[in-house]
N, CA, C and O atoms as a Maestro MAE file, in Angstrom:
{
 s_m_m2io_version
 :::
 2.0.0
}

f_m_ct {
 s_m_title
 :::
 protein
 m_atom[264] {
  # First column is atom index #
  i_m_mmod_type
  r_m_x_coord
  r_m_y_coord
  r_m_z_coord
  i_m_residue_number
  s_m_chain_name
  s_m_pdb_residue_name
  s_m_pdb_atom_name
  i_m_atomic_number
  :::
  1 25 38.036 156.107 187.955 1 A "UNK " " N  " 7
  2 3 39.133 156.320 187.036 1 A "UNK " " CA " 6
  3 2 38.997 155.464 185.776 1 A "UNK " " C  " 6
  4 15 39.703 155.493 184.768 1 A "UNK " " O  " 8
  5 25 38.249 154.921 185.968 2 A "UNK " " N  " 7
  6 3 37.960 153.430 184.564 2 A "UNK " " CA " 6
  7 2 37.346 154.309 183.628 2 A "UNK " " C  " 6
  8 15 37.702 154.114 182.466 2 A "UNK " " O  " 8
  9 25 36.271 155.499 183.868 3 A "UNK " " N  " 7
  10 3 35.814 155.748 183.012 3 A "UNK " " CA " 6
  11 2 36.725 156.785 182.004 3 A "UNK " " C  " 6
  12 15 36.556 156.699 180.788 3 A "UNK " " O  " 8
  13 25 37.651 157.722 182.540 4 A "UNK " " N  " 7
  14 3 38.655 158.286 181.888 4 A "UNK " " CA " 6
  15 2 39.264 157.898 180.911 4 A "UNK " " C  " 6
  16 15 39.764 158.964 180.552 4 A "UNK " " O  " 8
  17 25 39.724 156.897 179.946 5 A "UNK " " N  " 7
  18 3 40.249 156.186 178.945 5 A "UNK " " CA " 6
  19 2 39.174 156.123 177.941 5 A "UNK " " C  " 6
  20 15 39.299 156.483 176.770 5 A "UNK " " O  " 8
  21 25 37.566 155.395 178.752 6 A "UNK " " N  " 7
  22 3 36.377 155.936 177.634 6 A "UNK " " CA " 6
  23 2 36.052 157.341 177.115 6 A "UNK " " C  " 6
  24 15 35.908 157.656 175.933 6 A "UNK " " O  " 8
  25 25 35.997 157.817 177.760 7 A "UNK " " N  " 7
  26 3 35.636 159.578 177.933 7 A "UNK " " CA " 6
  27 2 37.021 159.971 176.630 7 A "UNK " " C  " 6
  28 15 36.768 160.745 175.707 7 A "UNK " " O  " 8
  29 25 37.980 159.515 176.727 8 A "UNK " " N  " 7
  30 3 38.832 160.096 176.063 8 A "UNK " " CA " 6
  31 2 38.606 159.437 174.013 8 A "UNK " " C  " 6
  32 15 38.606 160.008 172.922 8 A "UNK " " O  " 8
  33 25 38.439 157.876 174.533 9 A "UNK " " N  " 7
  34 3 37.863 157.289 173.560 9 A "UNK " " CA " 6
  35 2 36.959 158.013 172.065 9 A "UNK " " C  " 6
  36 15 37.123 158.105 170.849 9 A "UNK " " O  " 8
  37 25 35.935 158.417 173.147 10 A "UNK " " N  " 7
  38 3 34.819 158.668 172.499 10 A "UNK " " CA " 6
  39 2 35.009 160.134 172.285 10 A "UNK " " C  " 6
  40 15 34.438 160.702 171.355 10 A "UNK " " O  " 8
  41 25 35.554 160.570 172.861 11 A "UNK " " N  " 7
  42 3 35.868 162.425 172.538 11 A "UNK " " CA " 6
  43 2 36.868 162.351 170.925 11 A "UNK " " C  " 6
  44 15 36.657 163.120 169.988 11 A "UNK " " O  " 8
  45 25 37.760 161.439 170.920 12 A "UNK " " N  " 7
  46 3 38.692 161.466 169.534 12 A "UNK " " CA " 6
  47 2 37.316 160.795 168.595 12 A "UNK " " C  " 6
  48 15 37.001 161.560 167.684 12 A "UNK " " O  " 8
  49 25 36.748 159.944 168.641 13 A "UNK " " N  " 7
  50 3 35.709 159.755 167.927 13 A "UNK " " CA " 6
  51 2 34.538 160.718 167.017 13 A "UNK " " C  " 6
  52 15 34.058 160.871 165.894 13 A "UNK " " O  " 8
  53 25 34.501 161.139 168.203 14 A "UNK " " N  " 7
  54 3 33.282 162.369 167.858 14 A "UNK " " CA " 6
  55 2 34.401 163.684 167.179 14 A "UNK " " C  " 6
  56 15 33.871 164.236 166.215 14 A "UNK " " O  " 8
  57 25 35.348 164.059 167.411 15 A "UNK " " N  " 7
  58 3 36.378 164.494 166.388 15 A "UNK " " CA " 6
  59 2 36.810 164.554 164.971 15 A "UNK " " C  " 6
  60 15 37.118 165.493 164.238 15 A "UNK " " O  " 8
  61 25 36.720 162.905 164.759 16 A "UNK " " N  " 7
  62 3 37.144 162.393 163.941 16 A "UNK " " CA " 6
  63 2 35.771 162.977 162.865 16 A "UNK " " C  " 6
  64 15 35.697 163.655 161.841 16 A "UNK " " O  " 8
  65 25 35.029 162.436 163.562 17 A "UNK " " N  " 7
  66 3 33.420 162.602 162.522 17 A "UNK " " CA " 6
  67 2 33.333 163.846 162.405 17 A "UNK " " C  " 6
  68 15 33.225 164.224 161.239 17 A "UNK " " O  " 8
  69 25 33.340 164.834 163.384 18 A "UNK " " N  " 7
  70 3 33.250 166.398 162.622 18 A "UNK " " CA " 6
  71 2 34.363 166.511 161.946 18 A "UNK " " C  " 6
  72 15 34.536 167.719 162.108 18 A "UNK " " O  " 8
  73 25 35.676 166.004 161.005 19 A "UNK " " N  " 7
  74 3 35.724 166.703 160.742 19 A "UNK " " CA " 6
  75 2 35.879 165.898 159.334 19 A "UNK " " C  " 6
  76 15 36.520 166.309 158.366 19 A "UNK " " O  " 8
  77 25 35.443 165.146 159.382 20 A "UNK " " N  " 7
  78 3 34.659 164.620 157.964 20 A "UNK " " CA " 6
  79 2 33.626 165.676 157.135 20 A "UNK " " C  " 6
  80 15 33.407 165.759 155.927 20 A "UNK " " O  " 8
  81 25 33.133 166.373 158.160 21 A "UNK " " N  " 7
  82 3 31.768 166.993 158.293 21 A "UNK " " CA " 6
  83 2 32.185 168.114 157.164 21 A "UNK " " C  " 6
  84 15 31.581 168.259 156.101 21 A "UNK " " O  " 8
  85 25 33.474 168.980 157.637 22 A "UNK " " N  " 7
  86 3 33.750 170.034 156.902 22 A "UNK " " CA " 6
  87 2 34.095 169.557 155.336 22 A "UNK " " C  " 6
  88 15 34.313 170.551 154.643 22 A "UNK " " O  " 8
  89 25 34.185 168.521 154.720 23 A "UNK " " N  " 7
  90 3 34.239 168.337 153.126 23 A "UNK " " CA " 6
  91 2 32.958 168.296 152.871 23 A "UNK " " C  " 6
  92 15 31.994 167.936 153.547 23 A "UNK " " O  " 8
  93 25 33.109 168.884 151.365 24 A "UNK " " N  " 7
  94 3 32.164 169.210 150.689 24 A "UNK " " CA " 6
  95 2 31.377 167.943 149.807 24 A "UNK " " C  " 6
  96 15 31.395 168.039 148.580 24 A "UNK " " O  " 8
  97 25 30.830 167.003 150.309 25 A "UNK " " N  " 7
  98 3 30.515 165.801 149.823 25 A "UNK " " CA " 6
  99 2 29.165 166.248 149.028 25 A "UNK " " C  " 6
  100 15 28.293 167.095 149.224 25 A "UNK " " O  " 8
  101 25 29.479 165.047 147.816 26 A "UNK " " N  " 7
  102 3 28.061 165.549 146.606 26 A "UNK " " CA " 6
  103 2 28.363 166.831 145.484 26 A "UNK " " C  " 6
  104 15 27.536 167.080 144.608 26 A "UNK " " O  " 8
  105 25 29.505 167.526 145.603 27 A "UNK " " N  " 7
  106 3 29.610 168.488 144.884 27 A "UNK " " CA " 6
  107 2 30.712 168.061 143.435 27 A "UNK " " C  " 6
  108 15 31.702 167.330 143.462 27 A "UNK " " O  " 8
  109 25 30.232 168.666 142.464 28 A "UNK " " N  " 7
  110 3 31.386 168.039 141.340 28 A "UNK " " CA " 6
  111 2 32.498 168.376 141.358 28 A "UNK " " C  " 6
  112 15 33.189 167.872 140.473 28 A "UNK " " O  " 8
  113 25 33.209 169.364 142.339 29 A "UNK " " N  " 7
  114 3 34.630 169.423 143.267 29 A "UNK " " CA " 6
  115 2 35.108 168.138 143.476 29 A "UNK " " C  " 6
  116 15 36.073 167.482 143.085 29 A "UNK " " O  " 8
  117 25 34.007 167.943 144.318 30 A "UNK " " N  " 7
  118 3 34.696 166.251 144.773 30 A "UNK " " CA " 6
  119 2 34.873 165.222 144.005 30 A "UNK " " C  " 6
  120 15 35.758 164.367 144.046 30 A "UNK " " O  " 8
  121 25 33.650 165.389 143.031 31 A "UNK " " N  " 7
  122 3 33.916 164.049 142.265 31 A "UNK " " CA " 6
  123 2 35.044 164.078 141.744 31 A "UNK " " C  " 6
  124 15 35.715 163.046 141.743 31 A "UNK " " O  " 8
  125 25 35.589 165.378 141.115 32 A "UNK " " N  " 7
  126 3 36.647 165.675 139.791 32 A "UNK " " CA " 6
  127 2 37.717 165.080 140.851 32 A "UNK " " C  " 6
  128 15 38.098 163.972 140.473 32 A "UNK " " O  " 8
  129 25 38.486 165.609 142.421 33 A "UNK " " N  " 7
  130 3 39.293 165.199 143.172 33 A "UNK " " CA " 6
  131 2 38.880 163.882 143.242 33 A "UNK " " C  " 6
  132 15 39.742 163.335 143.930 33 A "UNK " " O  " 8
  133 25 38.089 163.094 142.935 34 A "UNK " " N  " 7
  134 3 38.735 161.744 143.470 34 A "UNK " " CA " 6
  135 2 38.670 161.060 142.006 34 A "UNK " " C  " 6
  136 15 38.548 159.836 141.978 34 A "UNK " " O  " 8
  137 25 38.735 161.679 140.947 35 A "UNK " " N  " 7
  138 3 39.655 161.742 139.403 35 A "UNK " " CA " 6
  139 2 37.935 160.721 138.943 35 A "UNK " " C  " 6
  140 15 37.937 159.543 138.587 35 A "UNK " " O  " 8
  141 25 37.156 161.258 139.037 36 A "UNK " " N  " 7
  142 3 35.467 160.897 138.360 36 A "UNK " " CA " 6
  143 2 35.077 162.093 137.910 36 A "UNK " " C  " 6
  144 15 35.611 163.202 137.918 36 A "UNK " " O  " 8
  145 25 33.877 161.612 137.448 37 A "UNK " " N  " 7
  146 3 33.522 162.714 136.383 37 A "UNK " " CA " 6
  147 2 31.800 162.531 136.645 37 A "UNK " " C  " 6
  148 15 31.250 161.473 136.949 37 A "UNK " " O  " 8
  149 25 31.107 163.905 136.431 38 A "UNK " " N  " 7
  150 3 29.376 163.574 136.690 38 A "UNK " " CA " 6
  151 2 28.657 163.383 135.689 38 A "UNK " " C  " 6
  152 15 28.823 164.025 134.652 38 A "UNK " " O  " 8
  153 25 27.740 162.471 135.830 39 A "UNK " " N  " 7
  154 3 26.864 161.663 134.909 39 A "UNK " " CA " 6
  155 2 25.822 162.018 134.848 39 A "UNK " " C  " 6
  156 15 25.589 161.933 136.054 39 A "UNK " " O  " 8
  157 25 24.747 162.442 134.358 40 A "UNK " " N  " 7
  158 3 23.425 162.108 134.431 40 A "UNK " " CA " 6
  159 2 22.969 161.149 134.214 40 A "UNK " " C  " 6
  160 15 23.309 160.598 133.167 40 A "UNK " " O  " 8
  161 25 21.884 160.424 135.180 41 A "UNK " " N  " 7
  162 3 21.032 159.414 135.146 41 A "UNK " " CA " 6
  163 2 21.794 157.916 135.934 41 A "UNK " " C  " 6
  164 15 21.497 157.362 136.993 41 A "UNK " " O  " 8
  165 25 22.836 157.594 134.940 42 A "UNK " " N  " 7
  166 3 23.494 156.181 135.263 42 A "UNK " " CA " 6
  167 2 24.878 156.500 134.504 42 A "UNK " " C  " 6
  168 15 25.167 157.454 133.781 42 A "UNK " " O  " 8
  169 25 25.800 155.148 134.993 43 A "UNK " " N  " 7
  170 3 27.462 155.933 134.890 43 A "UNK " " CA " 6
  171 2 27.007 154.665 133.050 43 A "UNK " " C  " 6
  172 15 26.088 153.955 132.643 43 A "UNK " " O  " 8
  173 25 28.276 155.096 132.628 44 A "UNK " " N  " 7
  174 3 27.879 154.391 131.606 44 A "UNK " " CA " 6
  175 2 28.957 152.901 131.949 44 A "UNK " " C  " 6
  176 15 29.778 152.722 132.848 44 A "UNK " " O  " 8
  177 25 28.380 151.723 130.446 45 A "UNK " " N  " 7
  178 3 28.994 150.444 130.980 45 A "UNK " " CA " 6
  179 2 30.539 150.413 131.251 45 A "UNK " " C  " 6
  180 15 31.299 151.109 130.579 45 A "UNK " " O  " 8
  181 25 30.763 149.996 131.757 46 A "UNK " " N  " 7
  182 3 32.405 149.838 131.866 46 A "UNK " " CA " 6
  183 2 32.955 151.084 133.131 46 A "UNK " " C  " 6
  184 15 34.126 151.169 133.500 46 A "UNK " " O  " 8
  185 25 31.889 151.915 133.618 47 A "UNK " " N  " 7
  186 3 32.505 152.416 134.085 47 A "UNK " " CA " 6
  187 2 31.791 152.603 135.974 47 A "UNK " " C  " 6
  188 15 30.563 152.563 135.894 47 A "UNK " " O  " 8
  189 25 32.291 152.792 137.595 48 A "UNK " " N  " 7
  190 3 31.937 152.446 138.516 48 A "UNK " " CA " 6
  191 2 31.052 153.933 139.116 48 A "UNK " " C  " 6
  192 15 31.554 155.057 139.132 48 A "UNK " " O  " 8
  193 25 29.902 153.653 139.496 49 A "UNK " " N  " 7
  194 3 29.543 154.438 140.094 49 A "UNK " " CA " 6
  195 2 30.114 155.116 142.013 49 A "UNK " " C  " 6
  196 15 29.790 154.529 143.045 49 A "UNK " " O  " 8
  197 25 30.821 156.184 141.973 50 A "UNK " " N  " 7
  198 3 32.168 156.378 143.220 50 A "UNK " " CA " 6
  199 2 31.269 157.109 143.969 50 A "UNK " " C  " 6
  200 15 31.601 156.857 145.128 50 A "UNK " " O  " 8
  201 25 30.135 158.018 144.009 51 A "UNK " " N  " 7
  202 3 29.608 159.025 144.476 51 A "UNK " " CA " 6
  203 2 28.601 159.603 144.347 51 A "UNK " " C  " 6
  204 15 27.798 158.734 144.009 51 A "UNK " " O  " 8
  205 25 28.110 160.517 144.396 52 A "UNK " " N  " 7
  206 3 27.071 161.527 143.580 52 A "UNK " " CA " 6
  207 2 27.456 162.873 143.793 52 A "UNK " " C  " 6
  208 15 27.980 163.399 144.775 52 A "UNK " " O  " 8
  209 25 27.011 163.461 142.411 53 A "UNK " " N  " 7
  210 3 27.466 165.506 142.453 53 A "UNK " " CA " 6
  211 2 26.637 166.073 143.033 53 A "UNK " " C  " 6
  212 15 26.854 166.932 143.888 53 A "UNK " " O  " 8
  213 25 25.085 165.521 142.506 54 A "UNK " " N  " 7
  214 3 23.833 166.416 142.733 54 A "UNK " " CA " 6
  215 2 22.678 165.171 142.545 54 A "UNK " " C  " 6
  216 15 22.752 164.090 141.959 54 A "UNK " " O  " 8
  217 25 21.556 165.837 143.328 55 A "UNK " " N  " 7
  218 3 20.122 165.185 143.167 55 A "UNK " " CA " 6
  219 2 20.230 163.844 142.240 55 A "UNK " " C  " 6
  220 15 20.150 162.620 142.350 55 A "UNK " " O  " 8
  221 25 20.522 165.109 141.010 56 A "UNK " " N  " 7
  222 3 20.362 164.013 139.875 56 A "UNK " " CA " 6
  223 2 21.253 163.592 138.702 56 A "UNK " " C  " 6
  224 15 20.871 163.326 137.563 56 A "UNK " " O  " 8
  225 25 22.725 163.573 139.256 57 A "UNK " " N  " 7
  226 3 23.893 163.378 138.924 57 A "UNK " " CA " 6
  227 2 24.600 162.009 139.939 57 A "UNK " " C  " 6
  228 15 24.450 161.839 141.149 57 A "UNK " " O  " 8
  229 25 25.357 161.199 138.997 58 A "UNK " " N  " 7
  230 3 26.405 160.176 139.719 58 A "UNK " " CA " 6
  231 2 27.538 160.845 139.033 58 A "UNK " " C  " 6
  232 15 27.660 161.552 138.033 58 A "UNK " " O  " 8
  233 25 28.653 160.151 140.327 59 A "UNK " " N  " 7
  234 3 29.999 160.654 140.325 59 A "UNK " " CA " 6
  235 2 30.612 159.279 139.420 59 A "UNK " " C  " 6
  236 15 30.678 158.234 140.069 59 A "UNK " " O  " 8
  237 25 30.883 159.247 138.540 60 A "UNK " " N  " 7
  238 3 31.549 157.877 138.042 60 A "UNK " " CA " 6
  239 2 32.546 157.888 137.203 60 A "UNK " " C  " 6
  240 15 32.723 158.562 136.189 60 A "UNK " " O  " 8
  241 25 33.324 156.908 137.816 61 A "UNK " " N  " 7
  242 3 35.355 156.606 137.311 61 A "UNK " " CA " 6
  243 2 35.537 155.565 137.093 61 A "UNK " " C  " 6
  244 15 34.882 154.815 137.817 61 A "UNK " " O  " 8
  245 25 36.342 154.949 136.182 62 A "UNK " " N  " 7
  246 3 36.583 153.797 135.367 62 A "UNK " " CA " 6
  247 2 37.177 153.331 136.754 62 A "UNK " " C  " 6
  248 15 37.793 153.771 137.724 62 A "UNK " " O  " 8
  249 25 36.435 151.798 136.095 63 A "UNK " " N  " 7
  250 3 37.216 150.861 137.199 63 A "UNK " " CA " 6
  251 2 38.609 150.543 136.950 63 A "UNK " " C  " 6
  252 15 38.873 149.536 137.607 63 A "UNK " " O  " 8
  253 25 39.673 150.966 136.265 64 A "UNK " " N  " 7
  254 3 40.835 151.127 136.464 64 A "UNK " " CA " 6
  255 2 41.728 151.950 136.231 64 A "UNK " " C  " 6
  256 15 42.627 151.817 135.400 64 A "UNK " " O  " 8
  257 25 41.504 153.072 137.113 65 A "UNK " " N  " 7
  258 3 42.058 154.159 137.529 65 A "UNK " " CA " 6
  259 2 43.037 153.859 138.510 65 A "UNK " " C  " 6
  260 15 42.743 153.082 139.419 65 A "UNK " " O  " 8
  261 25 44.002 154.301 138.453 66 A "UNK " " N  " 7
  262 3 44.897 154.267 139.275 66 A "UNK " " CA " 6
  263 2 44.948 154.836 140.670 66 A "UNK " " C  " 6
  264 15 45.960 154.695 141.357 66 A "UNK " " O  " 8
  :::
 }
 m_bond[263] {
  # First column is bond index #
  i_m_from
  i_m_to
  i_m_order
  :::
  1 1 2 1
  2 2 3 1
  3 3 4 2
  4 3 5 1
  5 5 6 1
  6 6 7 1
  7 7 8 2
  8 7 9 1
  9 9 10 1
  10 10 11 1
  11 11 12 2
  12 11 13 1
  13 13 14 1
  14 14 15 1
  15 15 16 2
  16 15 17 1
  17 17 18 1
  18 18 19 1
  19 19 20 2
  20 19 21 1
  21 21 22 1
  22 22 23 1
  23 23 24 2
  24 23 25 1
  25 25 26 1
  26 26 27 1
  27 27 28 2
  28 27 29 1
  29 29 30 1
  30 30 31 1
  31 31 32 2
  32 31 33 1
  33 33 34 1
  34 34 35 1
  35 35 36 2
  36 35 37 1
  37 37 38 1
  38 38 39 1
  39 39 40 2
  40 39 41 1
  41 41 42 1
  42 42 43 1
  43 43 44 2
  44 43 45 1
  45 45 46 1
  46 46 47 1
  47 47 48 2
  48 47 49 1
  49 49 50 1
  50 50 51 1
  51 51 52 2
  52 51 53 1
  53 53 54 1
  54 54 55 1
  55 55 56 2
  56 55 57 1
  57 57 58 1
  58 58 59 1
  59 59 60 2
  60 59 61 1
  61 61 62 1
  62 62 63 1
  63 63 64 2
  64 63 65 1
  65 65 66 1
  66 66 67 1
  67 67 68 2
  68 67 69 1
  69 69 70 1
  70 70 71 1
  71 71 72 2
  72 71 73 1
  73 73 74 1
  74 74 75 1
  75 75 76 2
  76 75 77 1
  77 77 78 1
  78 78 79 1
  79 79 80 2
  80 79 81 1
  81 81 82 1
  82 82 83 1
  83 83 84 2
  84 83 85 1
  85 85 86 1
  86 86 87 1
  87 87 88 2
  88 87 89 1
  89 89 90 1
  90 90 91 1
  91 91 92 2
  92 91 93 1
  93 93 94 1
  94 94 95 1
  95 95 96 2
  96 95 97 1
  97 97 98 1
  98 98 99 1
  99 99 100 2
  100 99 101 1
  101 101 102 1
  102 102 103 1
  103 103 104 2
  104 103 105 1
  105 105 106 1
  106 106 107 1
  107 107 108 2
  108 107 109 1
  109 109 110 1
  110 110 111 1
  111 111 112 2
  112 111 113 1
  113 113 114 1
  114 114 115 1
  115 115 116 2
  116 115 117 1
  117 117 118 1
  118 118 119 1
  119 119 120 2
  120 119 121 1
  121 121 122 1
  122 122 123 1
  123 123 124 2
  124 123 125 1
  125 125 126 1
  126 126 127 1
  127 127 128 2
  128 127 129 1
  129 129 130 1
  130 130 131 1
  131 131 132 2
  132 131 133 1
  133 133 134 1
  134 134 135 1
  135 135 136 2
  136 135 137 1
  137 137 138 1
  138 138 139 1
  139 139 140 2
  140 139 141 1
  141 141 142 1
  142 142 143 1
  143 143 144 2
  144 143 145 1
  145 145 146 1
  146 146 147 1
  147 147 148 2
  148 147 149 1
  149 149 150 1
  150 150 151 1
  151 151 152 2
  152 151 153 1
  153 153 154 1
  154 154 155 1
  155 155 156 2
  156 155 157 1
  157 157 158 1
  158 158 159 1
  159 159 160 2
  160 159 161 1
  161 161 162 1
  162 162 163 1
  163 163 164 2
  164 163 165 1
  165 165 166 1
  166 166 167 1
  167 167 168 2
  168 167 169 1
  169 169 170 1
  170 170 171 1
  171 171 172 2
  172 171 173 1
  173 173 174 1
  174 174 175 1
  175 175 176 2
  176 175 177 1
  177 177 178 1
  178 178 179 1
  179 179 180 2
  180 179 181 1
  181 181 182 1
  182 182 183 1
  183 183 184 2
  184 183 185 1
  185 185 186 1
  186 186 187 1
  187 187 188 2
  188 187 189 1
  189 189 190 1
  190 190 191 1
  191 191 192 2
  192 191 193 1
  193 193 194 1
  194 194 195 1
  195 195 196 2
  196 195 197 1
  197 197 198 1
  198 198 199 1
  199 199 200 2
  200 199 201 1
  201 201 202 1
  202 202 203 1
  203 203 204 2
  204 203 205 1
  205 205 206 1
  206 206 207 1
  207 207 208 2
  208 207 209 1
  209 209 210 1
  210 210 211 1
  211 211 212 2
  212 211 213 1
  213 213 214 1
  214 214 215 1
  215 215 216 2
  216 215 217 1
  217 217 218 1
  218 218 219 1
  219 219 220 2
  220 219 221 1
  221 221 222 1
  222 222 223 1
  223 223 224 2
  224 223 225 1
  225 225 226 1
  226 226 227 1
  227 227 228 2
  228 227 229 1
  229 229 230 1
  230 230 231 1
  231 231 232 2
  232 231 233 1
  233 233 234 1
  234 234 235 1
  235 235 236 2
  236 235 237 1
  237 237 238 1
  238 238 239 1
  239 239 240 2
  240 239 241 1
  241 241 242 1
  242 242 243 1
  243 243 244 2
  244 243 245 1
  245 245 246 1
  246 246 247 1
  247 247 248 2
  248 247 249 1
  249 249 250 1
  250 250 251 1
  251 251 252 2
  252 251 253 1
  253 253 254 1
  254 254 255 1
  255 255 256 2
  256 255 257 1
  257 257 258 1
  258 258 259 1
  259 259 260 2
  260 259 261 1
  261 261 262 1
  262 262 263 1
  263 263 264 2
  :::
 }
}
């Protein structure tokens, strides 16, 4: 019976991670939702690199965004 509480543990775990799975991470959807914008090459000064859109794109938003 000890192991029942793990088993349950690790089942919400492995849950949790699929369903991370279903967002669309890397796409400039996402960047724009988390209020960034895509760069080529490097974000410029003053501003934080949050992500990436593509290959050869960064997702980057001022470091004081609300």
């Amino acid at each position: 019976m000890r192991i029942l509480p793990l088993l349950c543990a690790f089942l919400l775990l492995m849950l949790q991670g699929a369903a991370g799975l279903s967002r669309a991470r890397g796409s400039p959807q996402d960047c724009e939702r988390r209020g960034g914008f895509c760069s080529p090459s490097s974000c410029p000064p003053g501003i934080s690199r949050i992500g990436v859109c593509s290959e050869q794109e960064f997702c980057c938003r001022s470091r004081w965004y609300p």
